[in-house]
C-alpha positions in Angstrom: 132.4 51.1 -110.3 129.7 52.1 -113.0 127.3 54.7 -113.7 124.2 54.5 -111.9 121.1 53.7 -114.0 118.9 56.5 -114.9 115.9 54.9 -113.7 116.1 53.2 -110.3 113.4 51.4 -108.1 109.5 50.5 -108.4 106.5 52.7 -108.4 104.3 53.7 -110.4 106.7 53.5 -113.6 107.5 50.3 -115.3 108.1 47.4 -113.4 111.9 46.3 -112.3 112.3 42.8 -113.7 115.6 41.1 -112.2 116.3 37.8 -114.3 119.0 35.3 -112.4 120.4 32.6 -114.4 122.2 30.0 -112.2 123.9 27.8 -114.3 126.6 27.3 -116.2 127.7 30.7 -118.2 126.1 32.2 -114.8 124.6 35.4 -115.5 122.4 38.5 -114.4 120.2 40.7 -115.9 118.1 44.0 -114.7 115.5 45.7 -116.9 113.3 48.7 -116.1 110.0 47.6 -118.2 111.2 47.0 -121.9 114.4 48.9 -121.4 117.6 47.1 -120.7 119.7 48.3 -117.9 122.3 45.9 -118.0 123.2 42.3 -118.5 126.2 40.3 -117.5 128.3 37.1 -117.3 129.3 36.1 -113.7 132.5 35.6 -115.3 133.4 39.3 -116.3 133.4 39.9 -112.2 135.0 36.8 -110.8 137.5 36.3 -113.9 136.8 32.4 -113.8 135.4 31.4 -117.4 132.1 29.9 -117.7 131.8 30.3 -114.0 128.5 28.1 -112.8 125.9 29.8 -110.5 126.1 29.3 -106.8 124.8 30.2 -103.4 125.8 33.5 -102.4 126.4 35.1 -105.7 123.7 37.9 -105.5 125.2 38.7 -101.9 128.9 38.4 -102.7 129.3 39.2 -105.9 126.3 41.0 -107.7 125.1 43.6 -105.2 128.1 45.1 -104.4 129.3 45.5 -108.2 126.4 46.4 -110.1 124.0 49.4 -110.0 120.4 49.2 -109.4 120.5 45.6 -107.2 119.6 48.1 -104.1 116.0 49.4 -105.3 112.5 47.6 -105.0 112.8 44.7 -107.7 109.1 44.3 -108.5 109.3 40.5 -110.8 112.1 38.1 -110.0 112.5 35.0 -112.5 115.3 32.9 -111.7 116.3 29.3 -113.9 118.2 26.4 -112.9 119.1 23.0 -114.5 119.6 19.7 -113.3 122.4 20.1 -111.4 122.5 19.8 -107.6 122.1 23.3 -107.1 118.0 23.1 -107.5 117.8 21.3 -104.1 119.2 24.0 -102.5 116.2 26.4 -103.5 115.5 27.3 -100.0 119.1 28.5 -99.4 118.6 30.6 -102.4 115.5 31.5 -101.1 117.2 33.2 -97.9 119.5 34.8 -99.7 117.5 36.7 -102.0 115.4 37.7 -99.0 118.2 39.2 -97.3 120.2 40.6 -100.2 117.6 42.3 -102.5 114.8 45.2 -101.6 111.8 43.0 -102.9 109.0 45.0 -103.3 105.7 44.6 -101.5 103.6 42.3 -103.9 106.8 41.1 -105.5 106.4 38.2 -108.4 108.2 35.5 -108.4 108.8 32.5 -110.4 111.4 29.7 -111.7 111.2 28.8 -114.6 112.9 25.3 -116.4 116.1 25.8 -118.8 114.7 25.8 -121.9 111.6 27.7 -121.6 114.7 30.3 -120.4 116.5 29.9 -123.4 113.3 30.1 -125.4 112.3 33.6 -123.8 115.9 35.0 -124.7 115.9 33.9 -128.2 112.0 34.6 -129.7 111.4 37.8 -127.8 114.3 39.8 -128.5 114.0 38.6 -132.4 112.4 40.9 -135.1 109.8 38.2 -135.3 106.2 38.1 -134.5 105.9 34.5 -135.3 108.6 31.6 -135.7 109.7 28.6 -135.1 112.2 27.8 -132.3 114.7 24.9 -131.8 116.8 25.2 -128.3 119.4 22.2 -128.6 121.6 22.3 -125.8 123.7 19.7 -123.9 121.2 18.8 -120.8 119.0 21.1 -119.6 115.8 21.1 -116.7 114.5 17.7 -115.0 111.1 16.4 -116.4 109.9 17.3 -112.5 111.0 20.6 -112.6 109.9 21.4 -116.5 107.3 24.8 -116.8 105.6 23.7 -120.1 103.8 20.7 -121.2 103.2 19.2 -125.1 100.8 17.0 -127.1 101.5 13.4 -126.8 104.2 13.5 -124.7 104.9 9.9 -122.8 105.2 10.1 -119.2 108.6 9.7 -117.7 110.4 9.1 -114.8 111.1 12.9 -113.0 114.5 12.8 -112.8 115.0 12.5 -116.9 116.5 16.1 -118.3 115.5 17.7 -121.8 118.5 18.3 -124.8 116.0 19.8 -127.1 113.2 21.3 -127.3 110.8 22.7 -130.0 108.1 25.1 -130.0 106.0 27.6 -131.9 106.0 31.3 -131.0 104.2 34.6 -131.8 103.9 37.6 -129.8 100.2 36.4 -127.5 101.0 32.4 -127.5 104.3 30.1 -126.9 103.3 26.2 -128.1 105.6 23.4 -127.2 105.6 20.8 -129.6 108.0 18.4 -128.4 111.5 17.6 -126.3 114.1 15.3 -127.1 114.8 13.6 -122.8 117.8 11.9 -122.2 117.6 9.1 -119.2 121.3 10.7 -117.1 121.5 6.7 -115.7 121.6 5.2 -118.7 125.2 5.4 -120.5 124.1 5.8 -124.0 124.0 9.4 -124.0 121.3 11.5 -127.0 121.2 14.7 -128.2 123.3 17.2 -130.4 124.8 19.1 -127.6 125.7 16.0 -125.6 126.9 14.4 -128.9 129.5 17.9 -129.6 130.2 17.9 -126.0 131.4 14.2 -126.1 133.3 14.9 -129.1 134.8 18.4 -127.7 136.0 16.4 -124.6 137.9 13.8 -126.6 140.1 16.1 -128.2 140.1 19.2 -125.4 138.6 18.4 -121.8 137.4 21.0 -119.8 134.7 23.8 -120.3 134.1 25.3 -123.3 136.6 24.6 -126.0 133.7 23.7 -128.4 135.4 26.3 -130.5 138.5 25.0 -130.7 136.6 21.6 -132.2 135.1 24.0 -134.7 138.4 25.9 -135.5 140.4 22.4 -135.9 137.8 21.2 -138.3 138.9 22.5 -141.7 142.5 20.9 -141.1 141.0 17.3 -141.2 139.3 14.9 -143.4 135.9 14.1 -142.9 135.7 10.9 -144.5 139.5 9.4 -142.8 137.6 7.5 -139.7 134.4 6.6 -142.1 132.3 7.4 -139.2 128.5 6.8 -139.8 126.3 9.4 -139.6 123.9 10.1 -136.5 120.8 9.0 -136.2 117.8 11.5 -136.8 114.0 10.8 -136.7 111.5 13.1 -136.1 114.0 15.9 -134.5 115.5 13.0 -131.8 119.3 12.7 -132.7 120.6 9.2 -131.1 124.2 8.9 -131.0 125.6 5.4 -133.2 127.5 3.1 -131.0 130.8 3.3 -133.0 130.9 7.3 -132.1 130.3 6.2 -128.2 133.3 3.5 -128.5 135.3 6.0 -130.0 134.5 8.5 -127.2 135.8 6.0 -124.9 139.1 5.4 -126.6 140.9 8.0 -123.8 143.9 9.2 -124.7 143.9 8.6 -128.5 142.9 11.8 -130.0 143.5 14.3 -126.6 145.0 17.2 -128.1 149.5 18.0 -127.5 152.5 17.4 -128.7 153.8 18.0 -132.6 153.6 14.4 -134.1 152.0 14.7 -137.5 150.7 11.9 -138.1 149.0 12.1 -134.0 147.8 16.0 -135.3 146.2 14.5 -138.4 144.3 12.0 -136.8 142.6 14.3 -134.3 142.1 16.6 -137.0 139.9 13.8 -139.1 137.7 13.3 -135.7 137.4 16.8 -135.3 136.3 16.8 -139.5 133.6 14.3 -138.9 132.3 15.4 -135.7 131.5 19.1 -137.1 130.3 17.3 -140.5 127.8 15.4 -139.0 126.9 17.7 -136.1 125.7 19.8 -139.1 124.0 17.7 -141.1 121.9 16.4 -138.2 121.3 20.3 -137.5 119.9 20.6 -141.0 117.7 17.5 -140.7 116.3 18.6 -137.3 115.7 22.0 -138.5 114.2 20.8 -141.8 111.7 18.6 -139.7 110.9 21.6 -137.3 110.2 23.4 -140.8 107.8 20.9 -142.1 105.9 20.1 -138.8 105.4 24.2 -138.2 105.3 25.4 -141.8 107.1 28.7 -140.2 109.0 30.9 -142.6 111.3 32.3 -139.4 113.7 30.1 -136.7 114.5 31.3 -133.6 117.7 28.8 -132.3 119.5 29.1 -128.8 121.1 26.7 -126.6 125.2 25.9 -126.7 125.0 25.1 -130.1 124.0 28.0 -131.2 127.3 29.5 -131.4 128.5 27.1 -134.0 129.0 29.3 -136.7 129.7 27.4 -139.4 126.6 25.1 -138.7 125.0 28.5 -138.5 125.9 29.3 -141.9 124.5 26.4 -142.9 121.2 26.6 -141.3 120.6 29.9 -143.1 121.6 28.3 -147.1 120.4 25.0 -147.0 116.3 24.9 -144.8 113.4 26.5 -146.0 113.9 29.3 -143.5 113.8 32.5 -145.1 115.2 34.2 -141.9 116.9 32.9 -138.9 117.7 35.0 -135.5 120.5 33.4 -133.1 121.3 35.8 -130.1 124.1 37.0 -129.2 124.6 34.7 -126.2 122.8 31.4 -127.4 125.0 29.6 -124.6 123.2 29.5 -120.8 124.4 33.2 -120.4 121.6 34.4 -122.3 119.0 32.6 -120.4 119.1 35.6 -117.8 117.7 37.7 -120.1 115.2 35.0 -121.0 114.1 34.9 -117.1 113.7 39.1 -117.3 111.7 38.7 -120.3 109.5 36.0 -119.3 108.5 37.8 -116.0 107.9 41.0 -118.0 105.6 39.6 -120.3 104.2 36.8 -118.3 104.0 37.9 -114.5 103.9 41.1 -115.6 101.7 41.3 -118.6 103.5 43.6 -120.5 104.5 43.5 -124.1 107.9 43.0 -124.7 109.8 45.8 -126.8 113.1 44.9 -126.6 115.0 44.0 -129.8 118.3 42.2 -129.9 119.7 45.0 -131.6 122.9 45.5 -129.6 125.1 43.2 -127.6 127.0 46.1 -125.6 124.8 45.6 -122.5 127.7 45.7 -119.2 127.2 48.1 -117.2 128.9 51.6 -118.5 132.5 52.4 -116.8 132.8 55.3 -115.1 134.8 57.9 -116.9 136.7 58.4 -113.0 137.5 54.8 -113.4 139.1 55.0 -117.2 141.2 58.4 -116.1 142.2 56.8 -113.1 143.5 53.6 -114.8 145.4 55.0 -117.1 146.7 57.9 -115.3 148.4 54.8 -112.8 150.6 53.7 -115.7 153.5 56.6 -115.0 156.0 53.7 -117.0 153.8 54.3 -120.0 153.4 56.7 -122.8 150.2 58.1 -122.6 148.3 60.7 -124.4 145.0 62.4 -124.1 142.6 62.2 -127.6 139.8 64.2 -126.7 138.7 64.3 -130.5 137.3 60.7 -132.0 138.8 61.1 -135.4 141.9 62.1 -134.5 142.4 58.9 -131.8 141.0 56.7 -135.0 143.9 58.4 -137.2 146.5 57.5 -134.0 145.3 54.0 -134.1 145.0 53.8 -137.8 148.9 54.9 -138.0 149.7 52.3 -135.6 147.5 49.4 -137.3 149.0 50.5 -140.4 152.8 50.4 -139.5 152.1 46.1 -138.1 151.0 47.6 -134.5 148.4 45.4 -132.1 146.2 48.1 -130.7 143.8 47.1 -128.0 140.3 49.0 -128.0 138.2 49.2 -124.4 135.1 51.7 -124.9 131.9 51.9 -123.6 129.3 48.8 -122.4 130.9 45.8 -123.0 129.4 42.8 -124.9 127.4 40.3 -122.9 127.6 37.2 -125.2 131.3 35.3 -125.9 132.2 37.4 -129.1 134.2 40.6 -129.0 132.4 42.8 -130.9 134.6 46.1 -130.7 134.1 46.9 -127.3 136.4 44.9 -125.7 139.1 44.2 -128.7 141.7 43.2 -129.9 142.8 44.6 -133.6 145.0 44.2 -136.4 146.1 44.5 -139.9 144.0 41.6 -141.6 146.2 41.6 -144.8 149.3 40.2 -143.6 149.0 36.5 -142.5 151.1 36.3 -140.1 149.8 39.0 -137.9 147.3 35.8 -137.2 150.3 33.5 -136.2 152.3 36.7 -134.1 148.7 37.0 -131.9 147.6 33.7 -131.7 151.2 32.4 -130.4 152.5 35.8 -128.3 149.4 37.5 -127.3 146.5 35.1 -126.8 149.2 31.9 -126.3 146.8 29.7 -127.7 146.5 27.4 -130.6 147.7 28.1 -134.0 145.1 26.9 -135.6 142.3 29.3 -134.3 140.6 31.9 -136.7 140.8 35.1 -136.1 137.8 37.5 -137.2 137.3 40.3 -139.5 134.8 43.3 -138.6 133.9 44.7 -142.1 131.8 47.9 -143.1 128.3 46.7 -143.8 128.0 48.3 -147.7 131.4 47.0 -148.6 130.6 43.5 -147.3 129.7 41.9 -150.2 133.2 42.5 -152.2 135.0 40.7 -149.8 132.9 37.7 -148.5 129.6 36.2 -149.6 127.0 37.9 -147.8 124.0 39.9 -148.5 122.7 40.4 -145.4 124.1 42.3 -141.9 125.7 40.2 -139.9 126.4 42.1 -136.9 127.1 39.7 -134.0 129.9 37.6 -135.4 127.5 34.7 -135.7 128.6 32.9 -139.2 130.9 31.4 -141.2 130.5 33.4 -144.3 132.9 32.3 -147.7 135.7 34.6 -148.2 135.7 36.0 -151.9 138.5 34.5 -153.7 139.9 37.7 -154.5 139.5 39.0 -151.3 141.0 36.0 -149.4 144.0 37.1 -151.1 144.0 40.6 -149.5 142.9 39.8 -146.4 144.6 36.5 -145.1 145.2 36.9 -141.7 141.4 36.8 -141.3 140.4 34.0 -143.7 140.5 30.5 -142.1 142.1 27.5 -144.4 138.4 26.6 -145.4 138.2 29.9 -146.9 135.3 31.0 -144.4 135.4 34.1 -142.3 133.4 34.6 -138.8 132.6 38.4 -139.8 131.0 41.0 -138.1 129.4 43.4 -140.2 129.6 47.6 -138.6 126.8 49.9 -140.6 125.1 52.9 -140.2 123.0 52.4 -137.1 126.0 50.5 -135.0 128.9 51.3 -133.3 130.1 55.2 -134.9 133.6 55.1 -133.2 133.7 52.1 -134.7 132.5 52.7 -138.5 135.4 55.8 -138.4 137.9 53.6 -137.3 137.3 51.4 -140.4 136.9 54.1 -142.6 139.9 55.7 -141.8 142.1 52.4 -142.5 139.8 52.0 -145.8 141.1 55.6 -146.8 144.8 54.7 -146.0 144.9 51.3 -147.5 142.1 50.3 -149.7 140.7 48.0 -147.4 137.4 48.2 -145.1 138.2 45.4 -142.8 139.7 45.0 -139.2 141.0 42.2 -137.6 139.6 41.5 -134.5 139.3 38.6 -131.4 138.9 39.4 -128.0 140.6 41.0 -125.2 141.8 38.9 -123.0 144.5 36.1 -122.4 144.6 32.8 -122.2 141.9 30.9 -120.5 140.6 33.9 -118.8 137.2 35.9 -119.7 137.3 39.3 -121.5 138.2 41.9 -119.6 135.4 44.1 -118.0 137.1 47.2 -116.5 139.5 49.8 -117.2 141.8 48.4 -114.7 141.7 44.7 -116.1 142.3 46.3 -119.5 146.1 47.8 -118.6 146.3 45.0 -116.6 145.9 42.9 -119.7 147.8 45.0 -121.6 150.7 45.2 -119.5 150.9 41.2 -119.2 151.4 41.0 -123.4 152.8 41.8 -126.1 150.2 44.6 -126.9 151.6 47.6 -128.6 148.9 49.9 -127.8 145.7 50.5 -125.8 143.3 52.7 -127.0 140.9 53.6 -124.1 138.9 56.8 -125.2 140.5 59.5 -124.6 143.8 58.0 -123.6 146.2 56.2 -126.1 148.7 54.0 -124.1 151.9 52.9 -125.2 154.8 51.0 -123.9 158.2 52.3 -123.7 161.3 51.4 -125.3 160.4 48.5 -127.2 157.6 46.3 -127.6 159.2 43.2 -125.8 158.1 40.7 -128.4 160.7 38.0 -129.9 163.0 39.2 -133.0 161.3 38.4 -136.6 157.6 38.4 -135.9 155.7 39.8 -138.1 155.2 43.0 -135.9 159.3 44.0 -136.1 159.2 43.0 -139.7 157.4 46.3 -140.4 159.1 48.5 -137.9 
């Protein structure tokens, strides 16, 4: 299905390093030495979002799908968490052994959550010293922890870490403390556990922390007059009128089009985000003053809270902060590569964080073939980059959806321009037309912009490249007005800057619409549909494309189109511009 990595198997080269993350936001990642080959979400292969690692996955779904798994791996690192899945080790065990070509001498190791999500967030960061704070919603049993701190009481085994804090530089990793949450006791602690509690009110299920985050703006912080949560010392304890709210079922679940109802939820959903962020800012002010660090390093599931983010960034005595890519547990395989790299293999680590296009490459068979099966479409061959940018760039300009699948795809949750969706950001209902007909998902979700880097700063507050859609950044007040269908009713964007030394399809695509319209910005949100992951391959793009209201699908060389109409309702804001 992909291209076959230019360096394969052991030797006398760099070592193979195989990281295996097993739980949720499963994940794989292979490196040759400080060179990436590829990292991805179990999810992008199974299509089941935020799909959990479990027995059998190397075997039934890894080895078969992704290049490299046959050659001599010569450092294996795997992490679990406390789920059940740790006391089936030995099944795991056999199933490595009889999937993967272990080299002779192979090292091994497991290593707990956090010191996981640690690895994947210092490492690849352009720092040779920081502090780093990994808050997360339950991670590793005491029993089965990998690092010890100062002071640290002794606790029953079975207790599980939700933070943990830590001083890095290149030759030495201190832990200075963990937040432990007792899973027997009901009176759960933690930032994660307190936004997952809160998420779960208003949106059960996986992963629809983002909708919390999206719903926020619409509400009123102050309407419940909920009490802030408790913070000493970086431990965040929950206050007992949150957990009674939290067990109020029913009351502020999400559905249905009474006002009043929509309001209500929307107040929770205020004063959750307000004070999940100004705990954030206490914690991280605390971390400052016990480390005196002028650099964070911040991972875990909270991490992709971008407007806490923002935040973080204006208002601690950090002068820099690095969040990767994939914060969530999906990172944490590239945590395990780089741990055995650098610790069982004693090498330093070299890899930077500086691109999030890590999948596998598509094989350009694979892309011809896919499109060349779509005999009810209109299909032409762009051979030439600028002239498919000027075909897209016609069609973005006339109130066209064009989907864009090129290259690696991303590895973390945010489409970054591989695997995209993109639209005309200065008509606001182009934001209504793809939330409603194309993703089928709330109305009330932002859309983001991608923006060239030196042309940032006139349209939203930023001085500073931003290029993994990681922030909430204010939307100048001019600007907002130009570009609507990517500022959210707070006023903030989620951008993702695009400069010199990233993506160069990318940068002429945005030029071109800058030198037809004025305007250096893109909208752009992922490519898939509802409740499913991004798509992955060339097939699952026209797939995808097919299923929706998509006008176009750009998949270098081939622009796709469907014939006689667009088969969208009458009077949305795409047939109001035909």
């Amino acid at each position: 299905m992909w291209k076959q990595s230019a360096r394969q198997g052991g030797g006398g080269g760099a070592p193979v390093v195989l990281g295996i993350n097993r739980t949720q936001d499963a994940s794989i990642c292979l490196m040759h030495g400080s060179e990436l080959a590829w990292a991805i979400q179990k999810e992008r292969l199974t299509r089941h979002k935020h799909h959990w690692g479990r027995l059998d996955d190397v075997r039934q779904i890894y080895a078969a799908r992704l290049p490299g798994l046959d050659a001599p791996i010569d450092i294996l690192v795997e992490c679990y968490s406390c789920d059940a899945e740790f006391a089936r080790v030995a099944e795991y065990e056999r199933e490595l052994a009889d999937t993967l070509a272990l080299a002779p001498g192979c090292r091994r190791a497991r290593i707990s959550h956090h010191l996981s999500h640690l690895y994947s967030a210092f490492h690849p960061s352009p720092f040779d010293d920081a502090a780093v704070m990994i808050i997360d919603g339950q991670g590793s049993r005491v029993a089965d922890l990998t690092e010890t701190w100062a002071g640290a009481a002794p606790v029953p085994d079975d207790w599980c870490e939700v933070a943990s804090f830590y001083r890095a530089g290149r030759q030495r990793v201190e832990c200075l403390g963990k937040q432990l949450w007792n899973r027997d006791e009901r009176q759960p602690v933690g930032l994660g556990m307190f936004y997952f509690l809160l998420t779960q009110a208003m949106f059960p299920g996986e992963g629809n922390e983002g909708k919390v985050m999206g719903l926020a703006p619409h509400g009123k912080a102050t309407a419940l007059r909920l009490p802030p949560l408790d913070v000493r010392d970086g431990q965040v304890t929950i206050p007992q009128r949150w957990r009674d709210l939290f067990g109020e079922r029913g009351r502020f679940r999400y559905g249905g089009a009474d006002d009043a109802r929509f309001a209500d939820i929307a107040n929770l959903a205020a004063a959750g985000q307000r004070a999940f962020e100004e705990a954030l800012l206490e914690v991280a002010r605390w971390l400052h003053a016990t480390t005196g660090a002028p650099n964070l390093c911040f991972a875990g599931g909270t991490g992709l809270n971008c407007s806490a983010n923002e935040r973080l960034l204006r208002e601690t005595p950090f002068r820099r902060v690095f969040i990767p890519p994939a914060p969530s547990d999906a990172g944490t395989a590239i945590g395990c590569a780089l741990y055995g790299l650098t610790e069982l293999g004693g090498a330093a680590c070299d890899f930077r964080w500086t691109s999030d296009y890590m999948g596998p490459e598509p094989l350009a068979a694979r892309i011809e073939a896919a499109a060349q099966s779509c005999a009810d479409l209109l299909i032409e061959r762009i051979d030439d980059a600028g002239a498919m940018c000027a075909r897209m760039v016609d069609l973005l300009c006339a109130a066209r959806v064009v989907a864009l699948f090129q290259g690696r795809s991303e590895f973390g949750p945010r489409a970054l321009g591989h695997r995209s969706i993109l639209g005309d950001p200065r008509d606001g209902a182009m934001r209504d037309d793809i939330n409603a007909r194309i993703k089928q998902r709330e109305w009330f979700r932002p859309l983001a912009p991608m923006v060239l880097l030196e042309r940032a700063e006139e349209f939203f507050d930023v001085c500073r490249p931003v290029p993994f859609m990681q922030y909430a950044a204010p939307v100048r007040e001019r600007a907002a007005r130009v570009i609507p269908a990517v500022t959210h009713v707070d006023g903030t964007a989620r951008l993702q800057t695009v400069g010199p030394d990233d993506d160069p399809f990318l940068r002429a695509l945005l030029h071109e619409f800058e030198a037809r319209t004025g305007v250096p910005v893109l909208l752009n949100t992922s490519f898939n549909r509802r409740e499913e992951p991004i798509v992955e391959t060339p097939a699952e793009a026209v797939e995808t494309f097919r299923r929706t209201p998509i006008h176009a699908l750009a998949m270098p060389p081939f622009l796709l189109r469907k014939r006689g109409g667009d088969g969208l309702l009458a009077g949305s804001a795409f047939e109001r511009h035909t």
